[in-house]
C-alpha positions as CSV (number, residue, x, y, z in Angstrom):
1,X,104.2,-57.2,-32.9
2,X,101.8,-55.9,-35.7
3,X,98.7,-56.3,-33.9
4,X,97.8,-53.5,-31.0
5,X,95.2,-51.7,-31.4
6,X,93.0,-50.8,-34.6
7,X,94.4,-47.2,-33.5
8,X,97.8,-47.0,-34.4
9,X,99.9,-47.7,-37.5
10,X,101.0,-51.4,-38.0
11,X,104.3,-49.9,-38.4
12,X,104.2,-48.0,-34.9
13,X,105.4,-51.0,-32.4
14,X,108.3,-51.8,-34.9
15,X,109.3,-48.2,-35.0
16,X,109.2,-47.4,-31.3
17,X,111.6,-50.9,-30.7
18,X,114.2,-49.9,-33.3
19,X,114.1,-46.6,-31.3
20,X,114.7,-48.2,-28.0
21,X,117.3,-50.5,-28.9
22,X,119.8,-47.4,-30.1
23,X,120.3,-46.4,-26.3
24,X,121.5,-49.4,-24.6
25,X,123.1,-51.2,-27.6
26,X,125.1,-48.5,-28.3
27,X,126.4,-49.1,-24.6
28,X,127.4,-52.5,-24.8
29,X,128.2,-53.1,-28.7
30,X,131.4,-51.5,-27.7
31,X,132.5,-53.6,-24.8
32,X,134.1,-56.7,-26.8
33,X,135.9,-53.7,-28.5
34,X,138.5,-52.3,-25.6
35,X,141.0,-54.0,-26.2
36,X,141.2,-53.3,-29.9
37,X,140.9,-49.5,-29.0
38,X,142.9,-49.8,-26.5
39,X,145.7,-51.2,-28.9
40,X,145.1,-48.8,-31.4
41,X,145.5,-45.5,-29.2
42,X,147.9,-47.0,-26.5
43,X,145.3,-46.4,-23.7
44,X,144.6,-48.6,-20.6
45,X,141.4,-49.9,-19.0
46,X,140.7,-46.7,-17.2
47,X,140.8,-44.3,-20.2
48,X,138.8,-47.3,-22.1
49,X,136.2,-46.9,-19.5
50,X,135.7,-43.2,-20.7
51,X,133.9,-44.5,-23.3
52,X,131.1,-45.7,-21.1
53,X,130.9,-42.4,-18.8
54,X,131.1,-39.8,-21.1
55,X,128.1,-41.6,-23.4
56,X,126.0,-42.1,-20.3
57,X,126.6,-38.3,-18.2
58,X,125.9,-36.3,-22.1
59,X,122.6,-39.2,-22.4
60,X,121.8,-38.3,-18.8
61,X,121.8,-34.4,-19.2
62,X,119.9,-34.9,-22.6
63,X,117.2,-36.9,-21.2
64,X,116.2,-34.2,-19.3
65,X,115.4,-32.3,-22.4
66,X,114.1,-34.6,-25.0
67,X,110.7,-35.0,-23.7
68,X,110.1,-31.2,-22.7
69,X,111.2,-30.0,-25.8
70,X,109.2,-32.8,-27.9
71,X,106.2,-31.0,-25.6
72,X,106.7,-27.8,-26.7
73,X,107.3,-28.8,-30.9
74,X,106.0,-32.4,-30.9
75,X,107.7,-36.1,-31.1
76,X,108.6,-36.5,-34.7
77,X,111.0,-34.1,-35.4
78,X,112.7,-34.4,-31.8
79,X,113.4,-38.0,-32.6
80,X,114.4,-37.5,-36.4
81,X,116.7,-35.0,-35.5
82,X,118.5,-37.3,-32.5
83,X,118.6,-40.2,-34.9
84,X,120.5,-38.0,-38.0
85,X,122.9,-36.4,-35.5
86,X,123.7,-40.0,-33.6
87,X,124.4,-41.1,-37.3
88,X,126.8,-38.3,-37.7
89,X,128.3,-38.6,-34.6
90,X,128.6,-42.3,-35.5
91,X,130.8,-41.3,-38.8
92,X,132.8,-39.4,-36.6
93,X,133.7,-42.2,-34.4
94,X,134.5,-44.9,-36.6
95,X,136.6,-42.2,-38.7
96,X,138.3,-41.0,-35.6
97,X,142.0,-40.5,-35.4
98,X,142.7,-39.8,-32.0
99,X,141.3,-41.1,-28.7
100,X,139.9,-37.6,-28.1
101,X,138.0,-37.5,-31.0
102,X,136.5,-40.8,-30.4
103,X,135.3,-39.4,-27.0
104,X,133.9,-36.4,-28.3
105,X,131.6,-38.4,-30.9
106,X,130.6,-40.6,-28.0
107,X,129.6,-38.1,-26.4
108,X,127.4,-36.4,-29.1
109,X,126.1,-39.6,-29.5
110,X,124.9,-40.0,-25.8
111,X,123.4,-37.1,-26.2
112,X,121.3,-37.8,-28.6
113,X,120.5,-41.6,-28.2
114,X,117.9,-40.7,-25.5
115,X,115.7,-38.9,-27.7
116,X,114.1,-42.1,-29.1
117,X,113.3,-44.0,-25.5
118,X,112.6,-41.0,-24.2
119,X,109.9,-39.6,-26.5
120,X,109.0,-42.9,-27.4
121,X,107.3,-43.6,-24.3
122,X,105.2,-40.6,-24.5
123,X,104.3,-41.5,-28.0
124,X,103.0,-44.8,-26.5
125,X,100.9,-42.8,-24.0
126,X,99.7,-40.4,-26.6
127,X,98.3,-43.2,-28.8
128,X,97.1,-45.8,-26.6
129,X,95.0,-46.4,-23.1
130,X,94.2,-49.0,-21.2
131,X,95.4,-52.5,-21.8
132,X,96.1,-52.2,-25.4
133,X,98.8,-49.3,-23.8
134,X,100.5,-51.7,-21.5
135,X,100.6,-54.6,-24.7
136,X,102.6,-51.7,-26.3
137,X,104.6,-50.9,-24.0
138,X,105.5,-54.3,-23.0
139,X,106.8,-55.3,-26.6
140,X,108.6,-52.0,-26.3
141,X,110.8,-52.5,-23.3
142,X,110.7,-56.2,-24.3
143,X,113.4,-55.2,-27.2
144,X,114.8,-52.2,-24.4
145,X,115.5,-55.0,-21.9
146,X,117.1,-57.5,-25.1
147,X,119.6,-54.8,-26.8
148,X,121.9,-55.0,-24.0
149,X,121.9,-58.3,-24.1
150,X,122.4,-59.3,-27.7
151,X,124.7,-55.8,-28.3
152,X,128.5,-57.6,-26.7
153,X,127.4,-60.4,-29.2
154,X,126.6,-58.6,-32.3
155,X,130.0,-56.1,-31.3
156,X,132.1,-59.3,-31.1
157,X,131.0,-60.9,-34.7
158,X,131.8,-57.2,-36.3
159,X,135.2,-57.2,-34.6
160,X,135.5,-59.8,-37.6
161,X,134.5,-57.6,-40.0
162,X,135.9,-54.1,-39.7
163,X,137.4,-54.2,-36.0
164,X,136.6,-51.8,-33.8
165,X,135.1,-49.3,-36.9
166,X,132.9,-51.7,-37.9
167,X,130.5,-51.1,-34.9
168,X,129.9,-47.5,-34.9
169,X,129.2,-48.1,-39.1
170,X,126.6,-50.5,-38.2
171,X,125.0,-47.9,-35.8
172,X,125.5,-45.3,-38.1
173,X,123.4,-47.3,-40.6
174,X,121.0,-48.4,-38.6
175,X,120.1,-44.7,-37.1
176,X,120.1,-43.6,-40.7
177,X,117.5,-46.3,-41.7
178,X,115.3,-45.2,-38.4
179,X,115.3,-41.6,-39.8
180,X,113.7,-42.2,-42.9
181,X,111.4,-45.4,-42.0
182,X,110.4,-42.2,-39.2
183,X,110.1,-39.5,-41.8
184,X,107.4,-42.1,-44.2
185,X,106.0,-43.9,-41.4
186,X,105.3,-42.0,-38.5
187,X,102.5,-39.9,-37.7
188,X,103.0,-36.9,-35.1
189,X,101.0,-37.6,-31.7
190,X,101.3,-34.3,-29.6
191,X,99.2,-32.1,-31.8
192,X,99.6,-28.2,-31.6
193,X,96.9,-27.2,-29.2
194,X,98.1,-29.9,-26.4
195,X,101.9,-28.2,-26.9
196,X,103.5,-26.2,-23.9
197,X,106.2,-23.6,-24.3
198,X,109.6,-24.7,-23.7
199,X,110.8,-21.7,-21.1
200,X,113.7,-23.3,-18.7
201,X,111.7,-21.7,-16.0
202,X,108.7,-23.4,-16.7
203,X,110.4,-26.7,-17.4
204,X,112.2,-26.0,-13.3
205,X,108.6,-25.3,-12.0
206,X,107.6,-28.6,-14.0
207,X,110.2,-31.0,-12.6
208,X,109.6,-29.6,-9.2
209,X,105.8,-30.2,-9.4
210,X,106.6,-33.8,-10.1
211,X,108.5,-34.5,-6.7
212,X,105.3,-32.7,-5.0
213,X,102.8,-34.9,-6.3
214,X,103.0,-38.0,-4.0
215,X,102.3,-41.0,-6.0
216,X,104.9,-39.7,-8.5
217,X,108.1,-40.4,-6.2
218,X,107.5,-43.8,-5.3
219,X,106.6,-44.9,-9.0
220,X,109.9,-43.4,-9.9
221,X,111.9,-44.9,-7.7
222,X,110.1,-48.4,-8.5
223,X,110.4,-48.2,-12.2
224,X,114.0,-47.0,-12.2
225,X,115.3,-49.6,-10.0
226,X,113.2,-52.4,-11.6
227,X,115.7,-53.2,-14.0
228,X,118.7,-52.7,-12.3
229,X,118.8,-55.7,-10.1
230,X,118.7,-57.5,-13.5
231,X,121.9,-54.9,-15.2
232,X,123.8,-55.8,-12.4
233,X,124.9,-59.1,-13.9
234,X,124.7,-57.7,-17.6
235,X,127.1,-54.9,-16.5
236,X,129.0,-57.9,-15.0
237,X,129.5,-60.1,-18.1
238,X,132.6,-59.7,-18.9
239,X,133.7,-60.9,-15.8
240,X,131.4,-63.6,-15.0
241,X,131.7,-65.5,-18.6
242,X,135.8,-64.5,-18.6
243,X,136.6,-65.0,-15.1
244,X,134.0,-67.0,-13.4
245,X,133.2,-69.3,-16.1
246,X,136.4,-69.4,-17.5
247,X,135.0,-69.0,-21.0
248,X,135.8,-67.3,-24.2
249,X,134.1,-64.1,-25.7
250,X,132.1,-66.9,-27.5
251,X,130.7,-68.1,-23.8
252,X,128.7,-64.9,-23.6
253,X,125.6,-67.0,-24.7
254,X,125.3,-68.9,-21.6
255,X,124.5,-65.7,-19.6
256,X,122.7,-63.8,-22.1
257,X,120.3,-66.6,-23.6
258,X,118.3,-67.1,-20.6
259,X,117.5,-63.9,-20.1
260,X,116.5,-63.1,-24.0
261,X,114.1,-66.0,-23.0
262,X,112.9,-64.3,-19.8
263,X,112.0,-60.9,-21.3
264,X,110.4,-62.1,-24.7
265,X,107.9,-64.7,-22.0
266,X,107.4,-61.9,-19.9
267,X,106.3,-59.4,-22.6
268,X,104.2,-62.0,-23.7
269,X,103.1,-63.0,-20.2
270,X,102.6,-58.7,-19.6
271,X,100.3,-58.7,-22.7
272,X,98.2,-61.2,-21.9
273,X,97.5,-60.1,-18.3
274,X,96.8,-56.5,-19.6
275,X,93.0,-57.7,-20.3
276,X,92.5,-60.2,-17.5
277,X,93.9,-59.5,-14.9
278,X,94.4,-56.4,-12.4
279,X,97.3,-53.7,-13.1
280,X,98.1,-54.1,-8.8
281,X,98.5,-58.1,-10.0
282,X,100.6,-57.7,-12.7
283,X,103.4,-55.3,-11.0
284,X,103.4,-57.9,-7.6
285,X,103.6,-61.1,-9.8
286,X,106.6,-59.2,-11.8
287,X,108.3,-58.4,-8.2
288,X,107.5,-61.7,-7.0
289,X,109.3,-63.1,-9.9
290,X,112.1,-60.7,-9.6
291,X,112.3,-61.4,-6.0
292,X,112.2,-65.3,-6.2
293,X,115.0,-64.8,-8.8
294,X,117.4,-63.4,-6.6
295,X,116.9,-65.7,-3.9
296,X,117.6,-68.5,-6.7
297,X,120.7,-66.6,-7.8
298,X,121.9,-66.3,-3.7
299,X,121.4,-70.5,-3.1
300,X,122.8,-71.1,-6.7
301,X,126.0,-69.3,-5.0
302,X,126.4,-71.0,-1.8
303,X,125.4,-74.5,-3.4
304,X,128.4,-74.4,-5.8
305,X,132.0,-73.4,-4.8
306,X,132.5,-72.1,-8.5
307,X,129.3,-71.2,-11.2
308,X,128.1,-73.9,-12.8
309,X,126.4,-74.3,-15.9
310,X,123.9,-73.8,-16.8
311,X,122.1,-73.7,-13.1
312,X,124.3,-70.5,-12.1
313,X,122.6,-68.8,-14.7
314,X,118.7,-70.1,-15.4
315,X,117.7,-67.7,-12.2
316,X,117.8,-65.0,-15.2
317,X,115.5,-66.2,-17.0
318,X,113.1,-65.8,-14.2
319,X,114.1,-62.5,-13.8
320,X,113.5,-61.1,-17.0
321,X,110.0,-62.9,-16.9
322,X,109.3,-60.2,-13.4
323,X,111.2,-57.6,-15.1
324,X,109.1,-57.2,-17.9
325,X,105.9,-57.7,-16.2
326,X,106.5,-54.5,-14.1
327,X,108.0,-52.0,-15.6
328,X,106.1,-51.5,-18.6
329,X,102.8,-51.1,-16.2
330,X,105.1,-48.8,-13.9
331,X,106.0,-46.8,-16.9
332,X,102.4,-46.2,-17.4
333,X,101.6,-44.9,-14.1
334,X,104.0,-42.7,-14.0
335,X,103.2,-41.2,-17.2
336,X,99.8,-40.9,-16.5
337,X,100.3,-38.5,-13.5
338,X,101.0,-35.2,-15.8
339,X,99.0,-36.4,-19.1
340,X,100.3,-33.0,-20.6
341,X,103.8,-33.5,-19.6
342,X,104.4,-36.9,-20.3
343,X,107.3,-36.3,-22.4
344,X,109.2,-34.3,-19.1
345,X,108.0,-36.8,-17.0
346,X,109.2,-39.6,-19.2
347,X,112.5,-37.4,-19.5
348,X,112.4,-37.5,-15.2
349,X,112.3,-41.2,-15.5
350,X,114.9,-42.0,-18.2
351,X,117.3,-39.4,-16.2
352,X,116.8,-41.4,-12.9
353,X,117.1,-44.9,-14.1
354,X,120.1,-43.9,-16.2
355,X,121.7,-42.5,-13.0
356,X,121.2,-45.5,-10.9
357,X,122.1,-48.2,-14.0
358,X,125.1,-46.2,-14.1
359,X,126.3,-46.3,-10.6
360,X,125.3,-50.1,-11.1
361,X,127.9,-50.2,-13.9
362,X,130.5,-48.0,-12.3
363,X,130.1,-49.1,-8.7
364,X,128.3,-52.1,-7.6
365,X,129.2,-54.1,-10.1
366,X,133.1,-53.9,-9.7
367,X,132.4,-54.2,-5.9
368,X,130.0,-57.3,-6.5
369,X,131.8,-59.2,-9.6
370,X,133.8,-61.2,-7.8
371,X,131.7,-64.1,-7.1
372,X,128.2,-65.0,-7.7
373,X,127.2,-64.7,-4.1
374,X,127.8,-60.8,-3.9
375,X,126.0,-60.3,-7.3
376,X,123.4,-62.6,-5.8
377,X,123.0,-60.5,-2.8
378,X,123.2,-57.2,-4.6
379,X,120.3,-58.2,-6.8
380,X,118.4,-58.8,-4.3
381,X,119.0,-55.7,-2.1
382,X,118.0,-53.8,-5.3
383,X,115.2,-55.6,-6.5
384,X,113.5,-55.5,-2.0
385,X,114.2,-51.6,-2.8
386,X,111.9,-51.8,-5.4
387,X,109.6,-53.5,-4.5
388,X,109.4,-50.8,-1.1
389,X,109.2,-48.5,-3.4
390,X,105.8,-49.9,-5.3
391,X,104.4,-51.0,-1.7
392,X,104.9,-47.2,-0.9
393,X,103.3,-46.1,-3.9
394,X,100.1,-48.1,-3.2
395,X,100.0,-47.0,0.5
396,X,99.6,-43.3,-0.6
397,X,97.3,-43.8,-3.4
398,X,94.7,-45.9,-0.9
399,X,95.2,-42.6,1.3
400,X,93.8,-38.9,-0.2
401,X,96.4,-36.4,-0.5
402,X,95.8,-33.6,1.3
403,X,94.5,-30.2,-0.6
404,X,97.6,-28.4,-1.8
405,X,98.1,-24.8,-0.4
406,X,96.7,-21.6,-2.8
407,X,100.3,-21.3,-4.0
408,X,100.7,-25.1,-5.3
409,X,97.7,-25.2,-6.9
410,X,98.5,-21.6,-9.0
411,X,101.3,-23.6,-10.0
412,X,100.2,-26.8,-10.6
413,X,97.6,-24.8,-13.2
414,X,100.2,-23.0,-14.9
415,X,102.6,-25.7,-15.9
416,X,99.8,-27.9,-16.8
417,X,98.0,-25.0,-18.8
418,X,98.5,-25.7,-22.7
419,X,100.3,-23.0,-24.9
């Protein structure tokens, strides 16, 4: 992961995948610790699931912000800042006494977990073009798409350790660690004179600007719901290793394995495609792959009466391989379609893809967990939608927009006017 571009710090690609692994672990580190909570503050499954929504709606309305307000005073202090608060917030959770007060420190936390994904991306953007961007960001989202995965395992070994408190030390001291290597290592990569003023007004006009431009939709839809078909089953865990292979918390392997191995081949796969072949190739072969997946997971279903291992769960693998050869390139696109305001539009995405994963979480999932064939199907629905969504994209980009009226384009020169 050293080796990018001549460009960039060494240090750069580790730094920007320690910061996207604080978002989505901090999700799912916690989930092999309910019942211990629940034990501890006499509080069912409902109130336990609290812990999930009030991290993701206070990292939902943050996301918003991150990247507009990294715009206006630049990435490095936006993400050191996020990472010392999370590792306050963290201290506040592991000390909590109450239920309550383990809720409000999950919520601080949300809030400020998003700063490092968000503004990462940009700082991607900001540094890199071309192919040596996409080999970036695919080794980025390639530890993105593995934190989830690995997080119930590493939250099940501390429960060994410290219990339940053990897992918000270890992100506490983690987030610390991030701060500092930040502080020494990181270089700031939105320079004064490309900064914009962060006026709420201004940020409105900017967010609406993005739904106007055309290409800008599509790529957000396709990018946000590239993943998801994938986090359906990950959001399903528990229940598939527990329930439908009737296995212990020490079964969570078997699901989570094969798709480690799909997304560290794919971000391999992603980077070697970004000089050979076309960006158009590398986003179809990734939905192809996706695609092909879900069909695998849908005749895995109807083929055995109950999972079996380990052909219930291989189709993963494939799937992580599609997912990371699309969504780093879809990133990119997106980006690049307000080069000043990368950091609000990477703030658009991150808000939209957490909205989605979390009605995957929250809705689907419960609906679909029941069997293999319904999360089969379910994947598969979401991953067509995406696919739609980059078909759409290309259709209007072959096709030149028409000219804005005298009002748009006043407006489309003031929010991308530097201040």
């Amino acid at each position: 992961m050293s080796s990018v571009a001549p460009s960039v710090p060494r240090s750069l690609p580790w730094l920007l995948a320690g910061l996207s692994m604080i978002g989505p672990f901090s999700i799912d580190a916690v989930f092999p610790a309910f019942p211990l909570v629940g034990e501890a503050f006499a509080v069912d499954d409902t109130a336990l699931q609290q812990l999930i929504s009030v991290y993701l709606v206070t990292y939902g309305a943050m996301s918003l912000f991150h990247g507009a307000i990294s715009d206006a005073i630049g990435r490095k202090p936006v993400i050191i800042a996020g990472m010392l608060v999370y590792a306050l917030a963290s201290v506040g959770a592991a000390l909590s006494t109450s239920f309550a007060m383990l809720l409000g420190c999950r919520a601080l936390q949300g809030a400020c977990a998003g700063a490092g994904l968000v503004v990462g991306r940009a700082i991607v953007r900001d540094s890199l073009q071309g192919p040596a961007a996409q080999q970036l960001m695919s080794r980025v989202m390639m530890i993105f798409g593995i934190a989830p995965v690995i997080a119930p395992m590493v939250g099940a070994q501390l429960l060994w350790l410290d219990g339940w408190h053990g897992i918000f030390w270890l992100l506490m001291a983690f987030t610390v660690l991030m701060a500092v290597a930040l502080q020494l290592l990181l270089r700031e990569t939105h320079p004064p004179a490309s900064r914009t003023a962060f006026v709420p007004r201004q940020l409105l006009a900017g967010y609406v600007a993005f739904g106007r431009d055309r290409p800008f939709v599509p790529l957000l839809l396709a990018s946000s719901v590239n993943f998801a078909g994938l986090f359906l089953f990950i959001a399903s865990a528990p229940r598939i290793v527990r329930e439908l292979l009737h296995l212990s918390a020490q079964g969570f392997p078997w699901l989570f394995l094969p798709v480690v191995v799909g997304l560290v081949f794919g971000a391999w796969l992603s980077g070697r495609l970004a000089v050979r072949r076309s960006v158009a190739f590398t986003v179809n072969l990734g939905y192809a792959c996706m695609l092909g997946a879900s069909v695998l997971h849908v005749l895995a279903a109807l083929a055995f009466a109950q999972p079996k291992l380990p052909w219930s769960m291989l189709p993963l693998a494939l799937q992580g391989v599609g997912v990371q050869l699309a969504f780093p390139t879809l990133t990119l696109l997106l980006l690049d379609r307000f080069p000043l305001r990368r950091g609000g539009a990477s703030s658009v995405q991150a808000f939209v893809s957490l909205l989605l994963n979390a009605g995957v979480a929250g809705v689907l999932s419960p609906m679909l967990s029941g069997g293999m064939l319904g999360l089969g199907l379910g994947s598969l629905c979401l991953t067509t939608c995406g696919w739609l969504a980059w078909r759409w994209y290309q259709r209007t980009v072959r096709v030149p927009p028409a000219p804005p009226p005298p009002r748009d384009v006043a407006l489309q020169a003031q929010i991308a006017e530097p201040r």
